[in-house]
Every structure is written in C-alpha cells, then in structure tokens.
PyMOL CGO cylinders between C-alpha atoms (Angstrom):
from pymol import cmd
from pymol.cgo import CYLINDER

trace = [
    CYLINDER, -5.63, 7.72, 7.55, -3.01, 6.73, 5.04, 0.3, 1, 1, 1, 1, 1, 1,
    CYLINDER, -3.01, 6.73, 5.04, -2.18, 3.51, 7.03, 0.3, 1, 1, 1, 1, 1, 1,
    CYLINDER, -2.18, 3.51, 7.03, -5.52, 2.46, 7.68, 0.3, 1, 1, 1, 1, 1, 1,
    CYLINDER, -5.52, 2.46, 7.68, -6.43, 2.38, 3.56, 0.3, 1, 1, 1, 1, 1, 1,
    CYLINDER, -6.43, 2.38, 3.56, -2.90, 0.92, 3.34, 0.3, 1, 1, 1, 1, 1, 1,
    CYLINDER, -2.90, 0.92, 3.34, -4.04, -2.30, 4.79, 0.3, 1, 1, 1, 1, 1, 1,
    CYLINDER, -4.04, -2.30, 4.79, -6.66, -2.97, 2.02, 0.3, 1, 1, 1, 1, 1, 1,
    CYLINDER, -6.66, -2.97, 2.02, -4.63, -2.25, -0.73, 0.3, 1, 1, 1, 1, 1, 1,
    CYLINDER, -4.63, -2.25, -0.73, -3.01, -5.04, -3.52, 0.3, 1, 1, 1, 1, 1, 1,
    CYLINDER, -3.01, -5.04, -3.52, -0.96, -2.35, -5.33, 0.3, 1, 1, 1, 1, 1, 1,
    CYLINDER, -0.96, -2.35, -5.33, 2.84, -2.68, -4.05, 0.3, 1, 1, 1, 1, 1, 1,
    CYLINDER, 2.84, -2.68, -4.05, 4.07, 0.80, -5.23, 0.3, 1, 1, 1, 1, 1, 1,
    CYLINDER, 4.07, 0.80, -5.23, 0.33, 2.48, -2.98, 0.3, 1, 1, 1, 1, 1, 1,
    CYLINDER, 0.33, 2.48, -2.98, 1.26, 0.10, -0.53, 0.3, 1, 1, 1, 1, 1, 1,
    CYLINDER, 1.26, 0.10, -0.53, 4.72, 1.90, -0.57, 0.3, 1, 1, 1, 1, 1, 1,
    CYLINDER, 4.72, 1.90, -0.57, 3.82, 5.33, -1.44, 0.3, 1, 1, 1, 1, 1, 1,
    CYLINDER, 3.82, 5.33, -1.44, 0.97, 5.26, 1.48, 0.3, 1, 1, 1, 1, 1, 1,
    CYLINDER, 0.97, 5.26, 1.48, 3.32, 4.40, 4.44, 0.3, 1, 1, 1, 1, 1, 1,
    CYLINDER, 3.32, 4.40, 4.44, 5.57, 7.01, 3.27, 0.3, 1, 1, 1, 1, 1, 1,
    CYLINDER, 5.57, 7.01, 3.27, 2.72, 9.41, 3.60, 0.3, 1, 1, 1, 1, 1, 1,
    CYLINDER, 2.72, 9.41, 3.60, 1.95, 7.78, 7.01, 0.3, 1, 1, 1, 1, 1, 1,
    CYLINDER, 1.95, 7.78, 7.01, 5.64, 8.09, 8.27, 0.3, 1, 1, 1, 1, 1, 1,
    CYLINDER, 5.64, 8.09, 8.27, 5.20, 11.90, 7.07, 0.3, 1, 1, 1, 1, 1, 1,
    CYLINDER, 5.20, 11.90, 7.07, 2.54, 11.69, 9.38, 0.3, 1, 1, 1, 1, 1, 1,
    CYLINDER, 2.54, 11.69, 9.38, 4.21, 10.73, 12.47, 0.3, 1, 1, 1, 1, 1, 1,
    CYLINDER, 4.21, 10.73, 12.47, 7.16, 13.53, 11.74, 0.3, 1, 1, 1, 1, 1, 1,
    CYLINDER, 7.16, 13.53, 11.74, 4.43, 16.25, 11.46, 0.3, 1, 1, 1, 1, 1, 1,
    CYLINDER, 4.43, 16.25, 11.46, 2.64, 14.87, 15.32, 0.3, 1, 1, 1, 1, 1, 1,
    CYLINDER, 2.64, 14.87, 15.32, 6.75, 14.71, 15.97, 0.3, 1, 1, 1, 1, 1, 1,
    CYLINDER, 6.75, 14.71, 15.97, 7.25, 18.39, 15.22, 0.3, 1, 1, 1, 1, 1, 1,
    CYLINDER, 7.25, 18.39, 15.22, 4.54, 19.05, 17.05, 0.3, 1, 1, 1, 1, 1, 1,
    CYLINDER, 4.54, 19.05, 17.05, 5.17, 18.42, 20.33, 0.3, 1, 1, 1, 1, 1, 1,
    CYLINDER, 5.17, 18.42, 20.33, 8.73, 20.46, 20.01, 0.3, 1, 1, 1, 1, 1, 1,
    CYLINDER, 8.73, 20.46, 20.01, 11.28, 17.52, 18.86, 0.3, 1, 1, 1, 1, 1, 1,
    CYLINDER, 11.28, 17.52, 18.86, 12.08, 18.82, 15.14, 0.3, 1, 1, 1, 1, 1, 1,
    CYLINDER, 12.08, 18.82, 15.14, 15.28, 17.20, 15.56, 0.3, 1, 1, 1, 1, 1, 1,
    CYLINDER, 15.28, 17.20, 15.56, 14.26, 13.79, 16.48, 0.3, 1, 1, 1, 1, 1, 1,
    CYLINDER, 14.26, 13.79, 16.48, 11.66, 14.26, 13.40, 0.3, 1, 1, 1, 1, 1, 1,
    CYLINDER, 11.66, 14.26, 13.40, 14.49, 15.06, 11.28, 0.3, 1, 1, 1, 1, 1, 1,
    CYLINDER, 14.49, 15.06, 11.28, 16.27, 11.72, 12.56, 0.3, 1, 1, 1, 1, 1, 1,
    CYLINDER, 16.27, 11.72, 12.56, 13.28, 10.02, 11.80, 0.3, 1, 1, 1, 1, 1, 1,
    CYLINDER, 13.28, 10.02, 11.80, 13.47, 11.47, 8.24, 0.3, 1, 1, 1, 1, 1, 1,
    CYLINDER, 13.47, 11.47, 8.24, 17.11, 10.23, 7.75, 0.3, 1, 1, 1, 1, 1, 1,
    CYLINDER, 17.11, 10.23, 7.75, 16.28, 6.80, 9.09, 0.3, 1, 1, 1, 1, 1, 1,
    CYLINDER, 16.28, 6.80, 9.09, 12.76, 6.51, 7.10, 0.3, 1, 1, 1, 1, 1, 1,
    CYLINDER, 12.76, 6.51, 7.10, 14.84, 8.21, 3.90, 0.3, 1, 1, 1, 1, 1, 1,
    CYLINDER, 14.84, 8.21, 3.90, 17.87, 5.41, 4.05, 0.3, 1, 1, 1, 1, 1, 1,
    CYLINDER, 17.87, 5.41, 4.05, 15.57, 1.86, 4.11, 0.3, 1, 1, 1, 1, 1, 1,
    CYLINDER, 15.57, 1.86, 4.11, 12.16, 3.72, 1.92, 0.3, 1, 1, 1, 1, 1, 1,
    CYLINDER, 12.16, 3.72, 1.92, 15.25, 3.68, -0.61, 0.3, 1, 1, 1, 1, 1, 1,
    CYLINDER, 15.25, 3.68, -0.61, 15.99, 0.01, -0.45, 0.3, 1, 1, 1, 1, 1, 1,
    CYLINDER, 15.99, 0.01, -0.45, 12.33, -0.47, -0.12, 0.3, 1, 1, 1, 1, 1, 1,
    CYLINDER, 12.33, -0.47, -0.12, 11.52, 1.38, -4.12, 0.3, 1, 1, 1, 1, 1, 1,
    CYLINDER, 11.52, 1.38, -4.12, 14.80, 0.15, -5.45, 0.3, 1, 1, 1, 1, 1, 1,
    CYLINDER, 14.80, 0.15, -5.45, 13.75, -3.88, -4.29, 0.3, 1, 1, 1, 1, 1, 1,
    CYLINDER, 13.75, -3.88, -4.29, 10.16, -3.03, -5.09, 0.3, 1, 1, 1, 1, 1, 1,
    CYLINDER, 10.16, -3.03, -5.09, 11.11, -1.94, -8.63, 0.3, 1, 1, 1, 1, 1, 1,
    CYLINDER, 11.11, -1.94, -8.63, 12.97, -5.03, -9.47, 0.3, 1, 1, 1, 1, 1, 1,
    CYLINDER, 12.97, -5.03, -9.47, 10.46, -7.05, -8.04, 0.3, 1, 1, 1, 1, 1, 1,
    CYLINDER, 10.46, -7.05, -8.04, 7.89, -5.53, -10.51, 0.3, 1, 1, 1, 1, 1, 1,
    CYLINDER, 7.89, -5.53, -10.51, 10.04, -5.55, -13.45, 0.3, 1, 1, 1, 1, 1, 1,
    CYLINDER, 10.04, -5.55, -13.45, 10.68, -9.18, -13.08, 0.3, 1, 1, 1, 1, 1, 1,
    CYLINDER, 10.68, -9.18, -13.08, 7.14, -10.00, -12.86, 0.3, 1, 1, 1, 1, 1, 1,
    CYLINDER, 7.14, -10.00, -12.86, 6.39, -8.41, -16.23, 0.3, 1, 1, 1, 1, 1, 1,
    CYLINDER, 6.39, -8.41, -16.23, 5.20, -5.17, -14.60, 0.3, 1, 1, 1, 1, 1, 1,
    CYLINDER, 5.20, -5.17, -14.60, 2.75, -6.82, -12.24, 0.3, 1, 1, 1, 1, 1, 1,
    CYLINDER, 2.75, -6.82, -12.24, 2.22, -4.97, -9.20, 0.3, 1, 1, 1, 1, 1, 1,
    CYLINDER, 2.22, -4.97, -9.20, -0.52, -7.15, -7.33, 0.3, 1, 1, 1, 1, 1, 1,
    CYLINDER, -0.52, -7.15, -7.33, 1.33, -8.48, -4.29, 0.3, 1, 1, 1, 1, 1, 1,
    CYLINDER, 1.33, -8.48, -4.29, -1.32, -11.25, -4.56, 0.3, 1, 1, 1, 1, 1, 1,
    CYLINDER, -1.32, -11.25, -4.56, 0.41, -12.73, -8.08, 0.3, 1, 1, 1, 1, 1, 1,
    CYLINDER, 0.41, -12.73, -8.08, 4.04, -12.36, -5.70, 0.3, 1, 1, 1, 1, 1, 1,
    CYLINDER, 4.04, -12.36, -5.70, 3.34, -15.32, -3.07, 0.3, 1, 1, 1, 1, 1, 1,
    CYLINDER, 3.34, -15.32, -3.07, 7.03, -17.27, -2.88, 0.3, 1, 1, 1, 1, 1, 1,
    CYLINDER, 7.03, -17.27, -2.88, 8.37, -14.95, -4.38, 0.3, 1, 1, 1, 1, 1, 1,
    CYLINDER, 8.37, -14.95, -4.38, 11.91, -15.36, -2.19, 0.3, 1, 1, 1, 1, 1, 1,
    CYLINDER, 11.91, -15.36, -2.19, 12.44, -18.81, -4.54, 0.3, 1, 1, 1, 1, 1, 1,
    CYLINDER, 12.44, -18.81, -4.54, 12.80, -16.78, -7.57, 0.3, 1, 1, 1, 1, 1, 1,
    CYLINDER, 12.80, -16.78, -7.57, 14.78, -13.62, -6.22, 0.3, 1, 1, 1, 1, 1, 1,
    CYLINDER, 14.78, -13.62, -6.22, 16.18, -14.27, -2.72, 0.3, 1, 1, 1, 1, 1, 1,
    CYLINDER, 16.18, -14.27, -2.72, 18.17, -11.73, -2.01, 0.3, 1, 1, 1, 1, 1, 1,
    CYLINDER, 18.17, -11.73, -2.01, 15.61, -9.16, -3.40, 0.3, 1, 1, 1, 1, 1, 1,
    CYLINDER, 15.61, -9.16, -3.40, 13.08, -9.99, -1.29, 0.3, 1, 1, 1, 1, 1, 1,
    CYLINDER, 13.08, -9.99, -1.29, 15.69, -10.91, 1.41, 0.3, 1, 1, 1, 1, 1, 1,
    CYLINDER, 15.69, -10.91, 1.41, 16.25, -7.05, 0.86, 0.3, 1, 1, 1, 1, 1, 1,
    CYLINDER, 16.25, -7.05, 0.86, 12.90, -5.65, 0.53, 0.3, 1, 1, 1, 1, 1, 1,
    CYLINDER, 12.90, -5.65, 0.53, 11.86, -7.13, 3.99, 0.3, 1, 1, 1, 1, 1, 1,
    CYLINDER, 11.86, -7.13, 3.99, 14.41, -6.58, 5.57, 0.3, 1, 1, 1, 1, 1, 1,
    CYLINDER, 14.41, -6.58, 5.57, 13.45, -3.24, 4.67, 0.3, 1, 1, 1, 1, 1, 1,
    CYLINDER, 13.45, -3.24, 4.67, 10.07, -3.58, 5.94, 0.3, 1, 1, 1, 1, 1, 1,
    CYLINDER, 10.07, -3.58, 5.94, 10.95, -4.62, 9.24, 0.3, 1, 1, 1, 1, 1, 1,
    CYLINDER, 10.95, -4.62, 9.24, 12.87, -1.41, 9.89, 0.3, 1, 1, 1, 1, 1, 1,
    CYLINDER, 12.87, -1.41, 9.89, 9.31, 0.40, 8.04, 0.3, 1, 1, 1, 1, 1, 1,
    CYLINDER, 9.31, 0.40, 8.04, 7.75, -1.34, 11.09, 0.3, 1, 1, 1, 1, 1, 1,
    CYLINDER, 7.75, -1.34, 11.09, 9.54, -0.99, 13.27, 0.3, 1, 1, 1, 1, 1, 1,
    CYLINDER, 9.54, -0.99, 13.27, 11.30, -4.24, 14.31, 0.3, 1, 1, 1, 1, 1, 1,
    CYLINDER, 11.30, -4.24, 14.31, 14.04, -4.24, 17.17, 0.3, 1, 1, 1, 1, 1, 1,
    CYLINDER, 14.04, -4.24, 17.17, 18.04, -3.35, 16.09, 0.3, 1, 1, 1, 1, 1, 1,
    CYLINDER, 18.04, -3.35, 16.09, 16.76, -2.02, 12.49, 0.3, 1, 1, 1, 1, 1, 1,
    CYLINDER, 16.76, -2.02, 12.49, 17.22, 1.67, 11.62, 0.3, 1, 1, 1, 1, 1, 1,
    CYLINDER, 17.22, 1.67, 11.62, 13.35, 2.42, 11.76, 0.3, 1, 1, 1, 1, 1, 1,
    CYLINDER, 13.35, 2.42, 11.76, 13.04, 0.95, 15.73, 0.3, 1, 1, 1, 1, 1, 1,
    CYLINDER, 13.04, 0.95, 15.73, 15.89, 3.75, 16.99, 0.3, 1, 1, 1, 1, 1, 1,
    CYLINDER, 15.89, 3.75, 16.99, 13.92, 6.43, 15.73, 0.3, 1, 1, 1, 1, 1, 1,
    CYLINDER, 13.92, 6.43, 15.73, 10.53, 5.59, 15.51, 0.3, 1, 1, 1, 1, 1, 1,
    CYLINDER, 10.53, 5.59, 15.51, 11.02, 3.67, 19.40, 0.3, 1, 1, 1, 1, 1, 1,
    CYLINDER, 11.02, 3.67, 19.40, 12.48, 7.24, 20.51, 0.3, 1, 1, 1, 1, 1, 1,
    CYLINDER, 12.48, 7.24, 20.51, 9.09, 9.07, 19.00, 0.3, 1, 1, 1, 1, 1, 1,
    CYLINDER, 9.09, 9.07, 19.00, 6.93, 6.73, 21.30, 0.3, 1, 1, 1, 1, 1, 1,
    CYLINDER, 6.93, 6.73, 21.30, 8.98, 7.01, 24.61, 0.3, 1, 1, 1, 1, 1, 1,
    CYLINDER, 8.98, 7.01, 24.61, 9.26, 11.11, 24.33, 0.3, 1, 1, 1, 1, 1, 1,
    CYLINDER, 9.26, 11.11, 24.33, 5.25, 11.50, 23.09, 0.3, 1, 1, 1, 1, 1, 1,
    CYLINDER, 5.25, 11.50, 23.09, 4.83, 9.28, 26.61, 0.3, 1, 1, 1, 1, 1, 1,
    CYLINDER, 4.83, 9.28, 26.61, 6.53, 11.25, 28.42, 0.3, 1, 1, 1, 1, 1, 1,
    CYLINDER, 6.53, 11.25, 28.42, 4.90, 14.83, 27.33, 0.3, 1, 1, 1, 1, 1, 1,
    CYLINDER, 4.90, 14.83, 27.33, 1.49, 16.25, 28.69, 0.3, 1, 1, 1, 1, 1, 1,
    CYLINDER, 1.49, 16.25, 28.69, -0.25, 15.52, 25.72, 0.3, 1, 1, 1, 1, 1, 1,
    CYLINDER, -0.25, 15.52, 25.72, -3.85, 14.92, 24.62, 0.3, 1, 1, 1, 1, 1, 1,
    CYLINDER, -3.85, 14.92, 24.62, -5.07, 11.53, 25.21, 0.3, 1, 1, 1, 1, 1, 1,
    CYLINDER, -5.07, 11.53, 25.21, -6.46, 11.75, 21.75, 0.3, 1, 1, 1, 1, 1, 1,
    CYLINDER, -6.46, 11.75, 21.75, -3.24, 12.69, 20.34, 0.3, 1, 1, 1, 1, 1, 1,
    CYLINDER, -3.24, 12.69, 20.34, -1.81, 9.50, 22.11, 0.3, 1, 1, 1, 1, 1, 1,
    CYLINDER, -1.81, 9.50, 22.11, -4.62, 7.11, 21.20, 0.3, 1, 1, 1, 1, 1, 1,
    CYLINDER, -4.62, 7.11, 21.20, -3.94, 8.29, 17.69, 0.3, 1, 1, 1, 1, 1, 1,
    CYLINDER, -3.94, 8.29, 17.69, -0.01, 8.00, 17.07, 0.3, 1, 1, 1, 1, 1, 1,
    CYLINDER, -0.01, 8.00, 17.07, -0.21, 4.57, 19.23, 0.3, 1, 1, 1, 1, 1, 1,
    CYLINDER, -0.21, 4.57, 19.23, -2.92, 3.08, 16.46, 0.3, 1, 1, 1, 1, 1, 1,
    CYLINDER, -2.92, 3.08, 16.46, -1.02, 4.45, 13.75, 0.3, 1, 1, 1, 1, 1, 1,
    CYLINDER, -1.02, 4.45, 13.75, 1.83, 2.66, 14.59, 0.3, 1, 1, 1, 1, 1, 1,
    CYLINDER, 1.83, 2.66, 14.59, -0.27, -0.64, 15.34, 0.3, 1, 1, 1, 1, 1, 1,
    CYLINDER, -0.27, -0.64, 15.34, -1.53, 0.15, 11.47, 0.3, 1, 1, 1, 1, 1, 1,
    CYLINDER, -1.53, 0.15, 11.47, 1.94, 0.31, 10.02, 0.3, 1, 1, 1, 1, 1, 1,
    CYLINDER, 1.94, 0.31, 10.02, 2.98, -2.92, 11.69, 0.3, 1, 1, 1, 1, 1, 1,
    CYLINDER, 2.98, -2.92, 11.69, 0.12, -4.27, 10.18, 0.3, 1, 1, 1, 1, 1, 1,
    CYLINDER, 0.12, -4.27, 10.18, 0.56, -3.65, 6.84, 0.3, 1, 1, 1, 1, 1, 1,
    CYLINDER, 0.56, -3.65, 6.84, 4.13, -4.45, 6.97, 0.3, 1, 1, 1, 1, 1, 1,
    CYLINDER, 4.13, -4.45, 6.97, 3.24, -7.92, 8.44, 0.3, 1, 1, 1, 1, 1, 1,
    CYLINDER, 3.24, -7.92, 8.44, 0.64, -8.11, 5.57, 0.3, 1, 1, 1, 1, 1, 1,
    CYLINDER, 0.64, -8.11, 5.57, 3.41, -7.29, 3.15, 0.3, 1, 1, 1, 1, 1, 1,
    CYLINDER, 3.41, -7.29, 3.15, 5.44, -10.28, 4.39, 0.3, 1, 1, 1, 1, 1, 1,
    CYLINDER, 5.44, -10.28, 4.39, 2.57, -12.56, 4.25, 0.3, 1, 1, 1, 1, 1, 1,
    CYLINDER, 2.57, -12.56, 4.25, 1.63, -11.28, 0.82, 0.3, 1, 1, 1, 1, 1, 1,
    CYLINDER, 1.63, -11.28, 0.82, 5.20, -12.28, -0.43, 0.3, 1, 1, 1, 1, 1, 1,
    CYLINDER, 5.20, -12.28, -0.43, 6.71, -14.98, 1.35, 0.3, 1, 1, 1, 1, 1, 1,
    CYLINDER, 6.71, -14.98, 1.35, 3.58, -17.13, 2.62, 0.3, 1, 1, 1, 1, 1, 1,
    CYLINDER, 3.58, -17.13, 2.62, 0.74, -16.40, 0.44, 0.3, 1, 1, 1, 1, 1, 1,
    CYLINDER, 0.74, -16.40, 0.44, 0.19, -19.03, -2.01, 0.3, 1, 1, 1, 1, 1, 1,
    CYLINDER, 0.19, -19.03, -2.01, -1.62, -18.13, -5.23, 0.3, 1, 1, 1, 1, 1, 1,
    CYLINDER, -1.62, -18.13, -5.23, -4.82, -20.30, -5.92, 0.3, 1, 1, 1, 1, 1, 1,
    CYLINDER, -4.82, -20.30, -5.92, -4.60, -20.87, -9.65, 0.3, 1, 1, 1, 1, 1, 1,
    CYLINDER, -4.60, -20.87, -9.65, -0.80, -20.92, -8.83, 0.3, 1, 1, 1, 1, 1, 1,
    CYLINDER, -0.80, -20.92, -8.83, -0.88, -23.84, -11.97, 0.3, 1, 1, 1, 1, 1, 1,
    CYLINDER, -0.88, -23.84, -11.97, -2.51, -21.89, -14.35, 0.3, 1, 1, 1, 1, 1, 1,
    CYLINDER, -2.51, -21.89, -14.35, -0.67, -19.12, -13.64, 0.3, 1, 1, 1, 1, 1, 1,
    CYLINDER, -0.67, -19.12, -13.64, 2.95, -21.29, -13.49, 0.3, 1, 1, 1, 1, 1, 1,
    CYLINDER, 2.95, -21.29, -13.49, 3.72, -21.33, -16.87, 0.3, 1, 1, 1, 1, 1, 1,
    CYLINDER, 3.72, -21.33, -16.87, 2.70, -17.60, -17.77, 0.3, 1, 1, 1, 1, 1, 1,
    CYLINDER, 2.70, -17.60, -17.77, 5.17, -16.43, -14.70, 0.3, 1, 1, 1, 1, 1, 1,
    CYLINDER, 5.17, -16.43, -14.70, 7.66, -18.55, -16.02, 0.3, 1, 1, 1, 1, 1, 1,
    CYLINDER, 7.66, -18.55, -16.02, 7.20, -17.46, -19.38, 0.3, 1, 1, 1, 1, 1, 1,
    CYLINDER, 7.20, -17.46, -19.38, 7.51, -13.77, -18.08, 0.3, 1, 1, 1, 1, 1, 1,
    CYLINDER, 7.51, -13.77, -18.08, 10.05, -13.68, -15.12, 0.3, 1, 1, 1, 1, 1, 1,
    CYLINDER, 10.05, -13.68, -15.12, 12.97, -11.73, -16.05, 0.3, 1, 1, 1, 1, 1, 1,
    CYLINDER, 12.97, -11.73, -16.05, 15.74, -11.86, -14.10, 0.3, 1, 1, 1, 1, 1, 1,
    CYLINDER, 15.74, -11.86, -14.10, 17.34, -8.85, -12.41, 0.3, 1, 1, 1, 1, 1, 1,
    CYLINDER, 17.34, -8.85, -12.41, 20.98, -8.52, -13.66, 0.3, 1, 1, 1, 1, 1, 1,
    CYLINDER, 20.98, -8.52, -13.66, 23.89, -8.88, -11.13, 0.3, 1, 1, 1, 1, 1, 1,
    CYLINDER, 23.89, -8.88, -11.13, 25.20, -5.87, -11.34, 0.3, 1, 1, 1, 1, 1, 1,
    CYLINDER, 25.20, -5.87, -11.34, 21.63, -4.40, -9.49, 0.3, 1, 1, 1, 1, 1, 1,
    CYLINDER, 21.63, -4.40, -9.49, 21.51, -6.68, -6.53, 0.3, 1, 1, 1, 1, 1, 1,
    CYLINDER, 21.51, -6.68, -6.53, 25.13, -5.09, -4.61, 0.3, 1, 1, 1, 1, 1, 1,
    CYLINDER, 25.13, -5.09, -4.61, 23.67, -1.36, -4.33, 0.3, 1, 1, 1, 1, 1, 1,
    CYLINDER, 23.67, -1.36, -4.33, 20.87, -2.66, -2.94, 0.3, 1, 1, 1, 1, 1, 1,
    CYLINDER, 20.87, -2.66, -2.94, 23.20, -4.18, -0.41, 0.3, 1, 1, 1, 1, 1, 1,
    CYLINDER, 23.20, -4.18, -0.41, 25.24, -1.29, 0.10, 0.3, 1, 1, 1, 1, 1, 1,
    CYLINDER, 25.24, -1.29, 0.10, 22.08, 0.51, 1.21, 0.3, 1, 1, 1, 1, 1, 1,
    CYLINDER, 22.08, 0.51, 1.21, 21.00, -1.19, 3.58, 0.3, 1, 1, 1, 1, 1, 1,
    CYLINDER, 21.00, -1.19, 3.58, 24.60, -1.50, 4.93, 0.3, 1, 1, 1, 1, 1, 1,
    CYLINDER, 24.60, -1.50, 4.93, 25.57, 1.92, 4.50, 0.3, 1, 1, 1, 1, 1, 1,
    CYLINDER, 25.57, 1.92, 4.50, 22.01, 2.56, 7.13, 0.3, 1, 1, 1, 1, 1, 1,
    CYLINDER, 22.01, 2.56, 7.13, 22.90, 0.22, 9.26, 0.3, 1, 1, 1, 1, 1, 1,
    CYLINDER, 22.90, 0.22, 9.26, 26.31, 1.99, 9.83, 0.3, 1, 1, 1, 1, 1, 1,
    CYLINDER, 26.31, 1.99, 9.83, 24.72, 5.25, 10.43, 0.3, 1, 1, 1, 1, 1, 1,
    CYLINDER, 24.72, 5.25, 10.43, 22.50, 3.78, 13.06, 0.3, 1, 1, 1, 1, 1, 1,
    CYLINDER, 22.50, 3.78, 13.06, 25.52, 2.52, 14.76, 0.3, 1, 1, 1, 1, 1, 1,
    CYLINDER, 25.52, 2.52, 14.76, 27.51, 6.04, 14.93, 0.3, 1, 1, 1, 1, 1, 1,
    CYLINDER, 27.51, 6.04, 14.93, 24.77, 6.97, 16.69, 0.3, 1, 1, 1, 1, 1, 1,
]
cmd.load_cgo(trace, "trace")
C-alpha cells in the first residue's frame, strides 16, 4: 500500500518516509515465513543506504530554500553532483539494483519466498511490491536528473537567487556512508 501511493507523490521526504514503511513491509512478509534473520539483514542493509538517502535528501532541500517538490529539482546533478551522485546511488540499492547493498538482501528475500510453499497471493503480492519500489525509485531518478522544469526561465533566477550551497565539510560523511555499507556487504 505504501509503495503504490508512493508513486503519486511530489513530496521528497513522503517519497522517503513511504518506502521506508514499504521496506518495513517486506521484513514483516520476511518474518513471516520463518527467516527473522535474513529480515534482520535486510534491516541492516535498508538502515546503512535509508541513511545516505535522509542525509543527501536533507541537503538537497536545504539548498533549494526548503523546497521539497522533486518537480522544482529537475538537473539538479549540475548544481550538487556529488549529492545527488550520492542520493541515487542510494536509490539504486532502495531498488534494488545489482552489486548495491539493497540487491544482496532484498535478491535473497525473493529467491527463499520462491522457494517456500506459500500462498500464491502472498507471492503475487511481495513480487508487485517490489515492481512498485523499483518504480518509484526510477521515478525518483527521472524526477531529478531528467525532468526539466517548464517555466524553468521564470523560475532560473529565483533558484539562483535561493540555492545555497552545502558546505564541504558535509559532503565526506555522506561518502563514508555509503562506503562504510559497501564494506559490510563485502564481509559478507
């Protein structure tokens, strides 16, 4: 339910806060069918990039004078590269994408539930879920990198006007982050 009204909304932080609440979701169906420790790997993986994910998303909204319409955000990766470098990297491994943290665990989720006697309900239902959250992460991409504002020059000179930059000293934790999850993943 929460990814499906994820996929109509404008509001970065819902957008966020929504496919947490969907990924809470799939560890709940997880426990479930008996694997509480692969839901509690899940809950590791999902806790290490939904980190990067707020921290990117909050500078992202501070520098754009506390606008949080992903619609007012299209190229935004001129302005802040390595922010939004960061935040979608970060939303890949939300959806999924091969050789980030979220595809080990979330990957592992789909081949056990396959593998169990389960309801074909139950299956039809975690497989559209995840077809949801790819969805709305791809729509998050679009929104950001692609997505060109229509009154982009009326609106030029008030972003410009309002764009604060995030200070150096922000950008390396952000970094770390996503390094420091990447190096869990490959103790694993």
């Amino acid at each position: 339910m929460a990814g499906f009204g994820d996929n109509f909304e404008f509001d970065l932080r819902r957008i966020i806060a929504l496919s947490t609440l969907s990924q809470l979701g799939l560890m709940i169906i997880t426990i479930s069918i008996g694997l509480s420790s692969l839901a509690f790997f899940h809950l590791l993986t999902h806790a290490l990039f939904k980190v990067l994910l707020f921290m990117c998303a909050g500078g992202v909204i501070h520098s754009m004078g506390d606008s949080q319409d992903i619609r007012f955000m299209g190229g935004l990766s001129v302005y802040m590269p390595f922010t939004s470098a960061s935040l979608m990297v970060s939303n890949f491994a939300l959806c999924g994408i091969p050789f980030l943290a979220g595809f080990y665990s979330r990957d592992f989720i789909l081949e056990m539930f396959s593998i169990r006697y389960v309801n074909v309900f139950g299956f039809f239902l975690l497989f559209v879920s995840t077809g949801l959250t790819v969805f709305y992460s791809f729509r998050l991409f679009y929104f950001i990198y692609i997505y060109i504002y229509i009154y982009i020059s009326r609106q030029i000179s008030r972003f410009t006007a309002t764009f604060v930059a995030i200070p150096p000293s922000v950008t390396p934790p952000n970094f770390l982050r996503h390094e420091v999850s990447l190096l869990i993943l490959s103790t694993r």
